[in-house]
C-alpha positions in Angstrom: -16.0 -3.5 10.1 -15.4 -5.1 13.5 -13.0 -7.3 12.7 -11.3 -4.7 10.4 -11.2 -2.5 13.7 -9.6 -5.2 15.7 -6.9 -5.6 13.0 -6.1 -2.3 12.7 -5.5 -1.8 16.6 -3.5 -4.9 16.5 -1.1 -3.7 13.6 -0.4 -0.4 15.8 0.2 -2.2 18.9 2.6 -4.3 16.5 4.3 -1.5 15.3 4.7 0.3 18.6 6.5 -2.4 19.6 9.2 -2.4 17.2 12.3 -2.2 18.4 11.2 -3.8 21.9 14.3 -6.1 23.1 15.8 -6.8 26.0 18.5 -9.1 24.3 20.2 -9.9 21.3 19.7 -12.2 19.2 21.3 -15.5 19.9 21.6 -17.3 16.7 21.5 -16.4 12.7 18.2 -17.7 12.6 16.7 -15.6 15.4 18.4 -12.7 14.1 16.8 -13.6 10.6 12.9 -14.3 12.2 13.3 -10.7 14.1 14.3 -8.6 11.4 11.5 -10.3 9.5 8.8 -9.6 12.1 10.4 -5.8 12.5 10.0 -5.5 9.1 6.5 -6.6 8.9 5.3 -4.4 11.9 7.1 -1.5 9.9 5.4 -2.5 6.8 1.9 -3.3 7.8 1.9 -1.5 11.0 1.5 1.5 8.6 -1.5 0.5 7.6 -3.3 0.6 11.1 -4.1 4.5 11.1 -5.2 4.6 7.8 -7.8 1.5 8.5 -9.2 3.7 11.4 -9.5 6.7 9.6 -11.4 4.8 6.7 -13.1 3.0 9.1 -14.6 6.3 10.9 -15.3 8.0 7.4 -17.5 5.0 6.3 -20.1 6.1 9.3 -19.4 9.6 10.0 -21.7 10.8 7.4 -25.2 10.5 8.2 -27.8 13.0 6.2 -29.5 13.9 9.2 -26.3 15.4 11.2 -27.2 17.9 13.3 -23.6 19.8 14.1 -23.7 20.2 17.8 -25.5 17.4 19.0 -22.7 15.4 16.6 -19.7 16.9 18.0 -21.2 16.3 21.6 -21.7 12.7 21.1 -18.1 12.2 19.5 -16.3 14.3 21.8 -17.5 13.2 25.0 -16.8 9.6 23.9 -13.3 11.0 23.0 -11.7 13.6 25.2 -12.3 12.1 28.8 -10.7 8.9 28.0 -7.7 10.7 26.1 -7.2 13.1 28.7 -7.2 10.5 31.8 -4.5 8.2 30.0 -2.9 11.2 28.7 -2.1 12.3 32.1 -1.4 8.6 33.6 1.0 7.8 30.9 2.9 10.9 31.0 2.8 10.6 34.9 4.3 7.0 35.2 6.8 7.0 32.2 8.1 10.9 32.6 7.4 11.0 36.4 6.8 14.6 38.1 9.8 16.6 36.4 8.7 18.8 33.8 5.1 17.2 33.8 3.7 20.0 32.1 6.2 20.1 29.3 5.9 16.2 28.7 2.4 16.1 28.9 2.0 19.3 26.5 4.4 18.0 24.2 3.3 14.5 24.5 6.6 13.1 25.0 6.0 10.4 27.0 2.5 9.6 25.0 3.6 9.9 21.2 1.1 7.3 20.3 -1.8 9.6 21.5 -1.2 12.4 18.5 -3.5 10.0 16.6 -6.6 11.4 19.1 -5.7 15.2 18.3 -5.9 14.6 15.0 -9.1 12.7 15.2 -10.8 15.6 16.9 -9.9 17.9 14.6 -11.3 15.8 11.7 -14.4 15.8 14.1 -15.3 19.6 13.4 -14.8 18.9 9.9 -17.3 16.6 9.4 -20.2 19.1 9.6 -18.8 21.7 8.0 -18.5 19.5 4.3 -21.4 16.8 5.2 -23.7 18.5 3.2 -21.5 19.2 -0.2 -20.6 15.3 0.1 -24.7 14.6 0.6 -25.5 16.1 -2.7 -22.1 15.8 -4.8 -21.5 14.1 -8.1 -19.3 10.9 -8.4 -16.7 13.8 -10.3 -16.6 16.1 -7.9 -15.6 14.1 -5.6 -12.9 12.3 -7.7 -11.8 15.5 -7.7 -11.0 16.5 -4.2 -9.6 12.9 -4.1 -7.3 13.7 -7.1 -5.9 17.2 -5.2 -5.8 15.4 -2.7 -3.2 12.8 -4.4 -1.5 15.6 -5.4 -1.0 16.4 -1.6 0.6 13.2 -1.2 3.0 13.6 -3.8 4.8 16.4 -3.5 4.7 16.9 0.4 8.4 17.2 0.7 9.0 13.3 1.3 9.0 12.5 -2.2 10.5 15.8 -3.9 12.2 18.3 -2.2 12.1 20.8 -4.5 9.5 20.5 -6.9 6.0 22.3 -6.1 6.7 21.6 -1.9 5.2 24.1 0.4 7.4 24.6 3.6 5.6 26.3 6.7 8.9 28.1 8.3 7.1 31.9 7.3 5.4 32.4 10.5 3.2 29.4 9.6 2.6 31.2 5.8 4.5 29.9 2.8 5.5 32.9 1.0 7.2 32.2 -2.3 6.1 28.4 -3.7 3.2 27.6 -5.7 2.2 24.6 -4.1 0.6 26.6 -0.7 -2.7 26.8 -3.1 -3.0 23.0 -2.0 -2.3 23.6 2.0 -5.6 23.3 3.2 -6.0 19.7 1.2 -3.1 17.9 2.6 -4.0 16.0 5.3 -5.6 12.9 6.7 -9.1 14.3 5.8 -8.8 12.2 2.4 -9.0 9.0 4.4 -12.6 9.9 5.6 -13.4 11.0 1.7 -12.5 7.4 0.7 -14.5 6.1 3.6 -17.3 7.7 2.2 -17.2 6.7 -1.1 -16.8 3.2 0.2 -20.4 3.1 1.6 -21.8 4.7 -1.5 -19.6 2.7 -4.2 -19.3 -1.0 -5.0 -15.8 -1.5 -6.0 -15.1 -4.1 -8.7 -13.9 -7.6 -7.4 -10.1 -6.7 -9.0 -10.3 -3.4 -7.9 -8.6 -4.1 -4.3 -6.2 -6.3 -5.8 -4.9 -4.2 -8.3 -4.6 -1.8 -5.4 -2.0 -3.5 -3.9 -0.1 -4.5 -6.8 0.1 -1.1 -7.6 1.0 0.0 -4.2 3.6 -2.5 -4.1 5.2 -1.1 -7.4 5.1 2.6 -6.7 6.7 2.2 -3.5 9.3 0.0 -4.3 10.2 2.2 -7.2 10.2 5.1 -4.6 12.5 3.7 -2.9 14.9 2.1 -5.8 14.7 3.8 -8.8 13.9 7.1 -7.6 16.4 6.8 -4.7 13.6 8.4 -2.4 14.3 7.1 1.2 12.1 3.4 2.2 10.3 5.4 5.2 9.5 8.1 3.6 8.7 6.2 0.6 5.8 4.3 3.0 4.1 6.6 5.5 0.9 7.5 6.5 0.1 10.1 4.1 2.1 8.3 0.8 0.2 7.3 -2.1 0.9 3.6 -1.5 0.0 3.2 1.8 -3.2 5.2 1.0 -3.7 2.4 -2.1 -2.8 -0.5 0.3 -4.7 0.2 3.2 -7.7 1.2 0.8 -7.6 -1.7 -1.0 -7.4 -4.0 2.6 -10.6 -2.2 3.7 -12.5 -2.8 0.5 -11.6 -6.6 0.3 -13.2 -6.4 4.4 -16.0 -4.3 3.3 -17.1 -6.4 0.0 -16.5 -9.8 1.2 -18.0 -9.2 4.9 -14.8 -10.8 6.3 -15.7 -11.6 9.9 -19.2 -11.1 9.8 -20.6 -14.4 8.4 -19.6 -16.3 11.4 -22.4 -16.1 14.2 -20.5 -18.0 16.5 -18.2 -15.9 17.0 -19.7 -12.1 15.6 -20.7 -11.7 19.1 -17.3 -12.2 20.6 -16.1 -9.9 17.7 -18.3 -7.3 18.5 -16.9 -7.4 21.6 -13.4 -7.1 21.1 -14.2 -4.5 18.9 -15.9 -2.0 20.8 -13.2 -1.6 23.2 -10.4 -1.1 20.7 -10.6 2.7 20.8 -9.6 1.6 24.9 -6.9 -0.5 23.5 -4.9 2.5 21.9 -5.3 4.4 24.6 -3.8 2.0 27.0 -0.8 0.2 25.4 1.2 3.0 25.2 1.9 2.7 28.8 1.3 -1.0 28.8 4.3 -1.3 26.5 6.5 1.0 28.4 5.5 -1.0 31.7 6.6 -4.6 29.8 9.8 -3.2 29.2 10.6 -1.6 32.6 9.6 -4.6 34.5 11.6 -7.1 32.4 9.1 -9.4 30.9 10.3 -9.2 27.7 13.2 -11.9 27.4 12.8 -12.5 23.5 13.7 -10.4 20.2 10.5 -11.0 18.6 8.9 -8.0 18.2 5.6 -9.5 16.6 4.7 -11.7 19.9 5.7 -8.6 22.0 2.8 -6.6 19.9 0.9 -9.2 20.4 1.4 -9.8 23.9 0.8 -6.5 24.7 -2.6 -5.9 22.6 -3.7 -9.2 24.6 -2.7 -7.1 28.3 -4.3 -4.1 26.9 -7.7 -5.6 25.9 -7.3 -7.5 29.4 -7.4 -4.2 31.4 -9.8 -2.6 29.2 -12.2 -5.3 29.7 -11.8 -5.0 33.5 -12.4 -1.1 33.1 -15.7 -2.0 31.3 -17.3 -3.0 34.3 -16.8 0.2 36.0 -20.1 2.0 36.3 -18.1 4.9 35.4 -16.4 3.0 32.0 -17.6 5.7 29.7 -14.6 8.4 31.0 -12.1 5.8 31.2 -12.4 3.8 28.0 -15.1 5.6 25.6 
């Protein structure tokens, strides 16, 4: 799962840094290689969140988990970190004029919403741990089929068919689909990831995955005129069947973990990821400030800017006091 991790941090770094120019395009062909790379950090940059929240439902289900002494290990790894570059980033890129407003708003951090929704998942965990310890295969097929339901009709893909709309004082009075409110979320991603460390998938299964995904989204988008973002978002049937199938094809074929050579190294990397995202939020905003982006390729921005990331995390880890910096 390491070098899953490391993949997934790099695909959000990529797609943060879409749109990241300092200059035109010169040429036809430059114009042609940048939409390209823009398109593929839209495309599989979507995929990163959903990678990390399988990843942390594949070991976030012990049978011995004691509530409080879970949420007390979790969240102390968690909240320091967040909170310290929370209040940096918003510091450096919205400066001292309405601070509190930008920091409670995260307007100058939009990359961190990914941390308050982790730690609500977090007091989840306890709470259904042990109906998952004990449940059926069909059971929890079924959760997971509600669940698609969620990600059908979530006012993306229909508008006006079965689609709850919270603008009741936070109650939806008068459609039918409110029954389904408290399943819509990203809690499905840590469902999957637990029934990919208790399932052995099929060899085809990951494969026939993505064709599918593939399919259902371009017919989203074409046939049923259903708008391409929309169409391909975190919580979107194809995403969920893309990025599913990309962890089982990690998961089943050990990819990156039948090197020795370099397991250690990728160990490593990967154990300061959860750093990574906090940091290149601002290490992206700081690239583009100080001009050292000269280039429309968004990819080797990403890129470039995971690599500075990692850089200053790995400094950070020497600090004897790491653990409220970095996790």
């Amino acid at each position: 799962m390491d070098l899953l991790r490391i993949l997934a941090c790099i695909l959000v770094v990529c797609y943060h840094a879409r749109g990241m120019k300092t200059e035109h395009a010169s040429t036809a062909i430059v114009h042609t290689i940048d939409s390209i790379t823009v398109f593929a950090a839209f495309f599989f940059g979507r995929l990163g969140v959903p990678l990390f929240l399988l990843i942390s439902g594949y070991f976030s289900f012990p049978k011995d988990l004691e509530t409080f002494t879970f949420l007390r290990k979790r969240l102390s790894r968690i909240v320091p970190p967040f909170l310290f570059w929370l209040l940096l980033t918003t510091l450096i890129v919205g400066g001292t004029k309405e601070f509190g407003h930008n920091l409670w708003t995260l307007k100058c951090a939009g990359h961190l919403w990914y941390i308050y929704t982790l730690i609500g998942l977090l007091f989840i965990i306890p709470l259904v741990n042990p109906f998952l310890q004990q449940a059926s295969k069909k059971e929890i097929v079924l959760y997971l089929a509600i669940w698609g339901l969620t990600l059908v009709f979530n006012g993306n893909y229909f508008e006006s068919l079965l689609v709850y709309k919270l603008d009741n004082y936070g109650m939806s009075s008068s459609n039918i689909f409110h029954a389904f409110i408290a399943f819509y979320g990203y809690f499905g991603y840590y469902l999957l990831g637990f029934v990919a460390s208790k399932h052995k998938f099929h060899i085809h299964t990951p494969f026939a995955l993505i064709v599918l995904a593939v399919v259902l989204w371009l017919g989203s988008a074409f046939i049923c005129k259903i708008e391409i973002h929309a169409a391909w978002f975190y919580l979107s049937l194809p995403v969920v069947m893309m990025s599913f199938a990309v962890f089982i094809l990690f998961n089943r074929f050990k990819i990156g973990q039948s090197n020795v050579k370099w397991e250690g190294a990728i160990v490593k990397i990967s154990n300061l990821t959860f750093g990574v995202y906090l940091v290149h939020g601002l290490v992206l905003h700081l690239m583009k400030q100080l001009s050292l982006i000269h280039f429309t390729n968004n990819l080797f921005t990403g890129l470039l800017a995971f690599t500075v990331s990692y850089i200053i995390v790995w400094l950070i880890s020497f600090l004897p006091f790491k653990k409220w910096l970095i996790g």
